[in-house]
C-alpha positions as CSV (number, residue, x, y, z in Angstrom):
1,X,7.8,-67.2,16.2
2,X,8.2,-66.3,12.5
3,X,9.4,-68.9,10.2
4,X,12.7,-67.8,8.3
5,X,13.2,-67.6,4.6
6,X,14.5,-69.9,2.5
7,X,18.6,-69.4,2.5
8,X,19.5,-68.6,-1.1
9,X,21.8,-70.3,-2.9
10,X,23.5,-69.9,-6.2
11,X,25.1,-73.3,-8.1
12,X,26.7,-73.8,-11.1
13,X,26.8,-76.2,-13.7
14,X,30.3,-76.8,-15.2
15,X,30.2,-78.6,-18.3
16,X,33.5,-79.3,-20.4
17,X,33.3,-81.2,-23.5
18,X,30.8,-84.4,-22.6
19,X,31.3,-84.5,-19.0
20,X,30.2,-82.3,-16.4
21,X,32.1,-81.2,-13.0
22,X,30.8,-82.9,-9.6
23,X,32.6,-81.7,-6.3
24,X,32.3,-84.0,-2.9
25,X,32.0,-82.4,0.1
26,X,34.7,-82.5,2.8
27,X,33.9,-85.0,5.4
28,X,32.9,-83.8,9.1
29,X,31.1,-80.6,7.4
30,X,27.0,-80.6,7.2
31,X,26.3,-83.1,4.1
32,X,30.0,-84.3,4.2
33,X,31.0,-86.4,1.6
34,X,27.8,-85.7,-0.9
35,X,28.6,-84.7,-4.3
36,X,27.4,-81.2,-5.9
37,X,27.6,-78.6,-8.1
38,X,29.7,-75.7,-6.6
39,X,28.1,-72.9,-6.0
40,X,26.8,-71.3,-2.1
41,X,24.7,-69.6,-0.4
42,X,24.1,-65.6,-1.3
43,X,24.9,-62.4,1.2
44,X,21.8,-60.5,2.4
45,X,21.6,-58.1,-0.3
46,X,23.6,-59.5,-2.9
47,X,22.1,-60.5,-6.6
48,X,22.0,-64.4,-6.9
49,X,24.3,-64.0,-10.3
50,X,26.8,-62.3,-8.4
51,X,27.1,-65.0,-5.6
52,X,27.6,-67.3,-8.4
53,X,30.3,-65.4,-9.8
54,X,31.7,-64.9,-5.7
55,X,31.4,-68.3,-5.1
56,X,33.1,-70.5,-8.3
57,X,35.8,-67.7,-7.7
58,X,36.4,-68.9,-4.4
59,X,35.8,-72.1,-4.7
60,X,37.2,-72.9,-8.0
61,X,39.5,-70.3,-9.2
62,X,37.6,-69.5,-12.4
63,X,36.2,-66.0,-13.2
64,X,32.8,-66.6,-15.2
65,X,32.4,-64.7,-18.2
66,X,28.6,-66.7,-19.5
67,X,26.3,-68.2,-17.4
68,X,22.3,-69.1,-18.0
69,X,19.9,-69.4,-15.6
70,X,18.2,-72.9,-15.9
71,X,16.2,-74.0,-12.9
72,X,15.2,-72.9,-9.6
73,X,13.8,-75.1,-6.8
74,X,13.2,-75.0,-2.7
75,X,15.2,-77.6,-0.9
76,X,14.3,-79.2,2.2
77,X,16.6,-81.1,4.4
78,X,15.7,-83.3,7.3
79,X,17.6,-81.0,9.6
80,X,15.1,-78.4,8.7
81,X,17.6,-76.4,6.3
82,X,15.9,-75.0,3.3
83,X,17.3,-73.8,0.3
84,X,16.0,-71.6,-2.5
85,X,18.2,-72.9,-4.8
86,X,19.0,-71.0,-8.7
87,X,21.0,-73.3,-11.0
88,X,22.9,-71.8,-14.0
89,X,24.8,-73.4,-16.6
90,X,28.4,-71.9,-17.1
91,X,28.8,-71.9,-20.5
92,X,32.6,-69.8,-20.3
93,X,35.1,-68.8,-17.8
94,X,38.3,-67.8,-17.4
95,X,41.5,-69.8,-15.7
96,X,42.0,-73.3,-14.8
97,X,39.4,-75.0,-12.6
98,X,41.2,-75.2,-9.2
99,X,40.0,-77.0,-6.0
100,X,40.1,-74.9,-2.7
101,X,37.7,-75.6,-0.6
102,X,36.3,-79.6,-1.5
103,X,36.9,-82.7,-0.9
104,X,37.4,-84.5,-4.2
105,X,36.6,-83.1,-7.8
106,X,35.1,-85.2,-10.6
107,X,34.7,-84.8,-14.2
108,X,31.4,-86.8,-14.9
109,X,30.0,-87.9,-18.3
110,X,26.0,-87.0,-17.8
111,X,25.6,-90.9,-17.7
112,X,27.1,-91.7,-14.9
113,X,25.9,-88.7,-12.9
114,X,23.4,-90.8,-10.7
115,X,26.3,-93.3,-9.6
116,X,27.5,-90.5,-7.2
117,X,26.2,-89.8,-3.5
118,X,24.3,-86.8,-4.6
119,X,23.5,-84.2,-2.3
120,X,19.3,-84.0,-2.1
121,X,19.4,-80.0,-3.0
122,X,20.7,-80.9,-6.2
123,X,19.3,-84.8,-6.7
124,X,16.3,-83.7,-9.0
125,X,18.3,-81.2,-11.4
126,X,20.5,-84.0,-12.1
127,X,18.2,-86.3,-13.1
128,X,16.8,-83.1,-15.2
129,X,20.1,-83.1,-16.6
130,X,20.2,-87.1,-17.2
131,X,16.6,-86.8,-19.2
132,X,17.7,-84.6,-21.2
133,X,15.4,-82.0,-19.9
134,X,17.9,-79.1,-19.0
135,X,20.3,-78.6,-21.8
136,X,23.7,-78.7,-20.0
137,X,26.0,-79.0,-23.2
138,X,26.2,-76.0,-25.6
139,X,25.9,-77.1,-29.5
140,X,27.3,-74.9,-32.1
141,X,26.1,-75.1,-35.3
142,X,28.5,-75.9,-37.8
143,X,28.9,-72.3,-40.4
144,X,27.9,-73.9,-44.1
């Protein structure tokens, strides 16, 4: 028997002034209660951008207008899912973050990231985040 691809899987990173959005999963669903980025998991053929803009839409409301890509990883699961996961930073969108389809949504300051349940897909990206080794928060320079 052939062993499957990883699922793809587009997330985004949400930040807003100093804190950063964290969304718990619904309980009774696979991972309930786990906090994430939002984002899921991409159509056959479908560019992993475009199931980022798919997904926040659904999920969130928001239409993206700038995102970066900023890591990508392979998640496995004791279940035996596995995940190749791309992580972009959405640096603009449009509308008023909205939540459909989760449990609870949490503005987080990048400090007190690691004091949620986090999911293990994205456990290592936040602590990327925490070190300071993804830049999450967009810095404009102040025109002199």
């Amino acid at each position: 028997m052939e062993a499957r691809p990883p699922v793809r899987v587009a997330v985004g990173i949400i930040p807003r002034k100093d804190k950063i959005l964290l969304c718990q999963r619904k309980p009774g669903v696979r991972y309930g209660l786990k906090w994430e980025f939002p984002g899921g998991k991409a159509f056959e053929h479908e560019a992993i951008e475009q199931t980022l803009v798919r997904e926040l839409n659904e999920e969130l409301g928001i239409a993206l207008r700038e995102i970066r890509e900023v890591h990508s990883t392979t998640a496995k699961y004791e279940d035996g899912g596995e995940y190749k996961v791309t992580f972009f930073v959405v640096d603009s969108f449009a509308g008023a973050v909205t939540n459909y389809v989760f449990h609870n949504l949490a503005w987080t300051r990048t400090d007190d990231l690691l004091k949620h349940d986090i999911l293990d897909g994205n456990k290592e990206i936040v602590q990327m985040i925490v070190d300071g080794a993804i830049p999450v928060f967009k810095h404009i320079e102040d025109e002199e």
